[in-house]
N, C-alpha and C positions, 0 to 999 in steps of 0.2 A: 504493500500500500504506500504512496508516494505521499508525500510532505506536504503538509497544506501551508504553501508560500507566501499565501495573502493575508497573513497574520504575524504580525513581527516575534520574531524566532531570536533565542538568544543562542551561545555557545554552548558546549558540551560543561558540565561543572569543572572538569580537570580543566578548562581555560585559565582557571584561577592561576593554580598549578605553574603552567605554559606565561601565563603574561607576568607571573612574578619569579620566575625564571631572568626572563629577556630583559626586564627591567632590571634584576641584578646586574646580569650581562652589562647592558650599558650604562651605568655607574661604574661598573669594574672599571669599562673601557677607559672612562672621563677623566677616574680619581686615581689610576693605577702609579703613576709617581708616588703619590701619597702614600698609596700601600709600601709602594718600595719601600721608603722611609719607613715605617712603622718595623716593615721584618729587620731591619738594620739597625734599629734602635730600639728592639724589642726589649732590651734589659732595662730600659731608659723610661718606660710609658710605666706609667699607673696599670695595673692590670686590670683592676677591678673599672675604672671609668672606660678602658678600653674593651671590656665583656658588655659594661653598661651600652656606652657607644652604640655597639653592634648590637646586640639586642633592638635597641632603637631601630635604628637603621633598618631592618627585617621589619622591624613591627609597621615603620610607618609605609614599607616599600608593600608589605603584605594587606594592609588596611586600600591603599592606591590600587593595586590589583583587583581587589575583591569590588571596588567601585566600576575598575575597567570593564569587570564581566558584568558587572550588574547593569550598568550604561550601554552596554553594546547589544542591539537590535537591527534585524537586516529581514528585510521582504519584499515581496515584489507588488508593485502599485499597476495592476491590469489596467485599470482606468487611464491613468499618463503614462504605459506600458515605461517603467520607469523600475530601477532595482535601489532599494533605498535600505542606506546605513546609516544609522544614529552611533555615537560613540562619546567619550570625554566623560572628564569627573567634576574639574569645576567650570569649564569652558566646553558646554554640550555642542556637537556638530552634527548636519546633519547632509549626507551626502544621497545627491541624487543622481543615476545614472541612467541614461536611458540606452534603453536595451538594443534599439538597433547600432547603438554605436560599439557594442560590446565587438571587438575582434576575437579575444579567445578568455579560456578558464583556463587555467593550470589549476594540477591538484600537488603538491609538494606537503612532504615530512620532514623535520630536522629529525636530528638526534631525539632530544625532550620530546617532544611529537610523538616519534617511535615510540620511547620508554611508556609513556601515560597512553597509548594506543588512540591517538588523534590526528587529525589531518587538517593542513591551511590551503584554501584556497582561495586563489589570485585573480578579478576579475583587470582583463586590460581592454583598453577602449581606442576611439580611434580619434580621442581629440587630447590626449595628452601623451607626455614621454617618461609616466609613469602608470604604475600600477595605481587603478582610481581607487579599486575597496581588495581589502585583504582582511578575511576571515581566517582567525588563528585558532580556531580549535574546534573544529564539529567531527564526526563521525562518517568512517569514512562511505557509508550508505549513502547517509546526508549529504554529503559531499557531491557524490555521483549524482542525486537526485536533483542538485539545484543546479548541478553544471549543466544538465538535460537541458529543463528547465530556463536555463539564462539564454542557451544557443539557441535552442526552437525559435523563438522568437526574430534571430538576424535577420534583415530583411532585403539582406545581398543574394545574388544570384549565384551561391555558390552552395557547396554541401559540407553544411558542419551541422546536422541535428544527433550526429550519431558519432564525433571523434572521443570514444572513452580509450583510454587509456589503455593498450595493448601490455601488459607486463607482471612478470609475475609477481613482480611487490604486490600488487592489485588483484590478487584471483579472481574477485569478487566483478572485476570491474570488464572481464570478459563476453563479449555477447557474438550473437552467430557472426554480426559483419565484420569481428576483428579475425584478423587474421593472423597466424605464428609469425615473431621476429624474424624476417628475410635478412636480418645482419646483428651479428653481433661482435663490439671488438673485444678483441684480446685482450687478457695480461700481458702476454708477451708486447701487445703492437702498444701498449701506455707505456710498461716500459722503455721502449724505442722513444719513442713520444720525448717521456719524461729526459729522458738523459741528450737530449737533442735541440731542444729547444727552449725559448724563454730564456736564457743566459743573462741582457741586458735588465730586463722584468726584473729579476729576481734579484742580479746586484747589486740593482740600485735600491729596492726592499732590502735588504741586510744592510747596505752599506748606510741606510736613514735607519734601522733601528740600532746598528752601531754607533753611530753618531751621537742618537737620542741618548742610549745607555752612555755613553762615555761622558755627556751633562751631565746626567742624574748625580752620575757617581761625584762630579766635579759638584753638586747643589749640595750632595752629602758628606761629601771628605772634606771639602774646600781643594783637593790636589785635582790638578787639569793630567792626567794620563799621556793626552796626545801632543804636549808639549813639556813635556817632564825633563827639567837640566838634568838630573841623573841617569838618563836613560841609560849611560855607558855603563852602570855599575850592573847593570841586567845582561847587557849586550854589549860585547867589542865592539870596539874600531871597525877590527878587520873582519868582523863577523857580521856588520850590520848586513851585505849584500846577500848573503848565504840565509841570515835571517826573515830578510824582508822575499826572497824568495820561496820560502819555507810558509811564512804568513800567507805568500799569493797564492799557494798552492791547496794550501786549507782552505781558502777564505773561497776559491773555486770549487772544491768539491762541497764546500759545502752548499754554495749555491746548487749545484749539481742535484744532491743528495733534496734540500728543500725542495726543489722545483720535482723532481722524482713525485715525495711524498705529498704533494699538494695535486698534482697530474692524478696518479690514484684514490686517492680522496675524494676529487671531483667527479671522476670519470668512469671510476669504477661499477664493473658490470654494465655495459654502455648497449642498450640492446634497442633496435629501429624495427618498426614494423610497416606494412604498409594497408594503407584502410582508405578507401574509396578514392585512390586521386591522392592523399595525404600522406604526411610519413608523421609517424607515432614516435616520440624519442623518451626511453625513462633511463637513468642513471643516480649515481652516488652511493657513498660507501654510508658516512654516517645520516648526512643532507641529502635523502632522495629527491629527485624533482622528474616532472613527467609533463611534459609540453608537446605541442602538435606543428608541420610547419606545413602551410597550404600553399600552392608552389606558383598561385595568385595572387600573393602574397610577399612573394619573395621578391627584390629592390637588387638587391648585391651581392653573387657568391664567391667568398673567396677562396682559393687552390695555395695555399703553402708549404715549400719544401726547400730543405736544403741539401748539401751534396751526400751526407749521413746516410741523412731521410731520403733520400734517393736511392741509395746503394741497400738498404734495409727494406725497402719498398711500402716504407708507410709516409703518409702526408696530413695535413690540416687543414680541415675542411671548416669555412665559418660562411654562417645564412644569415644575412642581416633584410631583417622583413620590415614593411612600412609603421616606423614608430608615429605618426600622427603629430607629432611633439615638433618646436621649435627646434630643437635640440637634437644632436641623437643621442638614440637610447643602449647603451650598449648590454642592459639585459637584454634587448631585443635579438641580441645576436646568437644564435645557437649557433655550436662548435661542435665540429664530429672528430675529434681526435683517435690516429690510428690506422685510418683505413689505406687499404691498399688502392691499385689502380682500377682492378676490377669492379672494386667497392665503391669507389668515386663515382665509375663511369655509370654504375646501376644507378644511384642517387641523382644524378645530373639529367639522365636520361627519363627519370621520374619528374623531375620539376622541369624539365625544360621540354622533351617528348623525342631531343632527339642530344646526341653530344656536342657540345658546342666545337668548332674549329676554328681556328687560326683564318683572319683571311687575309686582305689588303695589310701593309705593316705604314706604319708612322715612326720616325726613329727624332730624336731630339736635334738641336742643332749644337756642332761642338762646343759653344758659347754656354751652354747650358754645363758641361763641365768647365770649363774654366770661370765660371763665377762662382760653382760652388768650392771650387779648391781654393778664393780669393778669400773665401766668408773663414771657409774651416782651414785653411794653412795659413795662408796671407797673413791673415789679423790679427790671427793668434801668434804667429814670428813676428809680427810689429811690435806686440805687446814686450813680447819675449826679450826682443832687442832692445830696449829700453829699462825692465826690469834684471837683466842678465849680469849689469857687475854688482847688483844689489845680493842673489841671490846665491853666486858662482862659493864665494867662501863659505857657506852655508852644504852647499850641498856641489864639491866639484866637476861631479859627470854629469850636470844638469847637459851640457853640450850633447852626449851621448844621447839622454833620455828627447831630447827635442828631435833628433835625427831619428830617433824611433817612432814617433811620435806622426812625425812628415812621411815617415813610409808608412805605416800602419791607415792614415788618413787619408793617404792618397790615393792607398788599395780600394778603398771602399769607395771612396766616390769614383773612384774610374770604374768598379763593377757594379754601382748603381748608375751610373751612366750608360754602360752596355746593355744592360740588364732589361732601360727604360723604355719601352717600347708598345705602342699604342697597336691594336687588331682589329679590322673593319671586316663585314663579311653582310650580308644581306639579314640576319637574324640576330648576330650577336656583337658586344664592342667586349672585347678584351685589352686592361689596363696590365701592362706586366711590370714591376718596378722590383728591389730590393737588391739589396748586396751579397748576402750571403744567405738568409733567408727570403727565396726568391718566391713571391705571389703575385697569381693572376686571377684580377677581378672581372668579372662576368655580368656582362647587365642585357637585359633586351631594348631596344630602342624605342619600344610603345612605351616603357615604362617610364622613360625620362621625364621629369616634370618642368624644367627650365633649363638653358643650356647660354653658360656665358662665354664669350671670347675676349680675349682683350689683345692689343699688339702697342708696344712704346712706340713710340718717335723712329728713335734713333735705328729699332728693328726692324723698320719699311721698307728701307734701300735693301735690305737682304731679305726681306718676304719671311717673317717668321715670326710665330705669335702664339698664345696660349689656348687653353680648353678646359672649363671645367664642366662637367654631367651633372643636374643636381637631379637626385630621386629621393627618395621617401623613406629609403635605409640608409642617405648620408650622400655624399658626393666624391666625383673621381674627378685629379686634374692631370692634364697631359701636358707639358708647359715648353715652348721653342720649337715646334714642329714646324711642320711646311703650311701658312697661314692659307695661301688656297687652298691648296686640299681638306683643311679642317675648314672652310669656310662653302663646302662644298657638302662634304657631308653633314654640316648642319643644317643645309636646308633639306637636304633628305631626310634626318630625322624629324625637322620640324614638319614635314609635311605627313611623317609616318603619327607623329602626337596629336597633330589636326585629326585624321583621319581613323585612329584607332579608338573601338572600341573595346580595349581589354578594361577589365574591373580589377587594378590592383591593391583594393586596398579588401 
């Protein structure tokens, strides 16, 4: 017997539970220095006003809770076919959505979720770059019943009354028209994944919680670590180089080892099914989530891989579907980490009906490398030269390190130069760019929603000028190509936007 929706509905009791959870969670996140402090000067505090304290703390964070669940009401207004949440404890809100704008429901579990046996689900719409209402604790029947419920009503001409959830976290949520996982990735191909990619992502993440901690400890000790005059008494003279090599080498696998165990965590059991036209995607080890992607839908696919990931024959596949938002959304972006070539070519051939191909090429103009080597060598050697006898006694092979520095630089913008290259063909434009991680973006021409060009002054006598595509999962720019020809193919595209009637959103 299905849920009677027209009556405002609260959460499951365990909500309580779930939202005074998260709200620890985010106090941890806010006040987490402060803890520092406290375990470092644990012998130092009152114990008893610090049991006090926290007591508090719980008591008042658990009293907030128990209002959140109480507050929070959600049902559907059949009259202004409208999906309406109430929520707030001393600042009551009251949100209305209406139903034909809903694009999709996700049904997701964190951890806590699991543990209390409840489930969140996410309504997104197609007038912001966020998620409008999120339901944190109902039952995962309930669940399914309101996500029916919310879809039936779209009033696009497409087929979503029946996208449940294909996966076996879900038993429950099987019906005749799903159909078994046609793909699932590996352990093995995450692994590959994990130890391949994100490098950059990751060490700039360490290298800012590094940073952070080396403060804290400096708010705590009063001693600054990272400029310590006794450093020698830790490390020689002659040992610094040996040392500092030793640091690079940990400080890289560790990135390594993090990026691994975050790739698994996210990704794990990563299984795609296919249901009417649609692909079904559910994943995660502790944070399950389970989303749909309808390939009417889909703005910008991306193809990444590098020389690794090549020779191991797994790549990175990312679907950036129409966020509605000012902004882009980059939840909006599903990632299918892992898959092979085979596996791509199925996937691609699903949303798009047939494999895309390479056609006409656009290649840059060499100006376009020698300005980027002016920004990133140039300026930075100007600086250099200028600061160089301030800093040479300090550190004598800085010469050495700058000549690494100018190769290392140089590589990468001369193979994102190579790399950079634009693909025309009657159905598809392929953007190809990157250095070492080399991705190719994919869009269909109906899809584009505005398309800007621009050419300097001074670039007219050589006929060369820019491009950028803007769609509805973000925008691609091609920059110094041959300004006729890009001035050619955008009246072909604008006359393919005039004239098409595809429903992308």
């Amino acid at each position: 017997m299905s849920a009677d929706f027209n009556q405002p509905q609260r959460q499951s009791i365990v909500g309580i539970l779930v939202m005074f959870v998260y709200s620890l969670q985010a106090y941890a996140k806010a006040l987490w220095p402060i803890l520092v402090i406290w375990i470092f000067k644990f012998n130092e505090v009152n114990k008893i006003y610090l049991l006090a304290g926290t007591l508090a703390v719980f008591l008042i964070i658990g009293i907030v809770s128990y209002f959140k669940y109480l507050n929070f009401t959600f049902y559907i207004d059949q009259e202004n076919e409208e999906f309406i949440i109430t929520e707030g404890v001393f600042n009551k809100t009251k949100t209305a959505i209406q139903l034909y704008k809903i694009q999709q429901v996700n049904i997701n579990q964190s951890l806590i979720q699991r543990l209390v046996g409840v489930y969140e689900l996410a309504v997104d719409t197609a007038g912001s770059n966020k998620k409008e209402g999120n339901i944190k604790a109902i039952s995962h029947a309930l669940a399914l019943d309101l996500k029916a419920r919310l879809l039936e009503n779209d009033k696009k001409n497409v087929v979503n009354t029946d996208e449940h959830i294909d996966s076996d976290e879900f038993p429950a949520e099987k019906t005749a028209d799903a159909e078994i996982p046609f793909m699932k990735i590996s352990f093995l191909s995450l692994l590959k994944i994990g130890i391949t990619s994100n490098y950059v992502k990751s060490f700039f993440v360490l290298l800012a919680f590094f940073i952070s901690l080396f403060d804290h400890i400096k708010q705590i000790t009063g001693r600054d670590v990272l400029h310590d005059e006794n450093i020698e008494d830790y490390v020689g003279e002659s040992q610094i180089a040996t040392a500092f090599l030793i640091l690079f080498i940990l400080f890289f696998l560790t990135v390594i080892i993090i990026n691994l165990v975050r790739t698994i965590f996210t990704y794990f059991d990563y299984k795609i099914a296919r249901q009417k036209g649609s692909l079904l995607l559910s994943y995660g080890l502790l944070n399950t989530k389970s989303t749909i992607i309808k390939p009417e839908k889909v703005q910008i696919t991306s193809i990444t891989q590098n020389f690794f990931q090549k020779k191991m024959n797994v790549l990175h596949l990312k679907i950036k579907q129409a966020t509605g938002g000012e902004k882009e959304d980059h939840k909006q972006h599903i990632e299918i980490p892992g898959c092979n070539n085979l596996e791509k070519d199925a996937i691609l051939k699903l949303l798009f009906q047939k494999i895309p191909e390479k056609g006409a090429m656009l290649k840059p103009n060499f100006r376009k490398l020698g300005f980027a080597v002016f920004l990133t060598i140039g300026l930075p050697l100007l600086g250099f030269y200028f600061i160089r006898d301030l800093i040479i006694e300090q550190l004598p092979n800085v010469d050495y390190f700058a000549t690494l520095y100018i190769v290392f630089v140089g590589t990468i913008q001369f193979f994102i130069f190579k790399n950079n290259r634009l693909y025309i063909n009657d159905d598809f434009i392929i953007l190809q760019s990157g250095a070492w991680d080399v991705t190719n973006k994919i869009i269909i021409p109906s899809k584009i929603q505005a398309i800007t060009t621009s050419q300097l002054f001074w670039h007219k006598n050589i006929n060369i000028g820019s491009l950028t595509l803007h769609t509805a999962g973000g925008n691609i720019s091609f920059q110094l190509g041959n300004f006729t020809a890009i001035k050619q193919y955008v009246n072909l595209w604008l006359y393919e936007m005039e004239t098409s009637d595809s429903n992308w959103m």
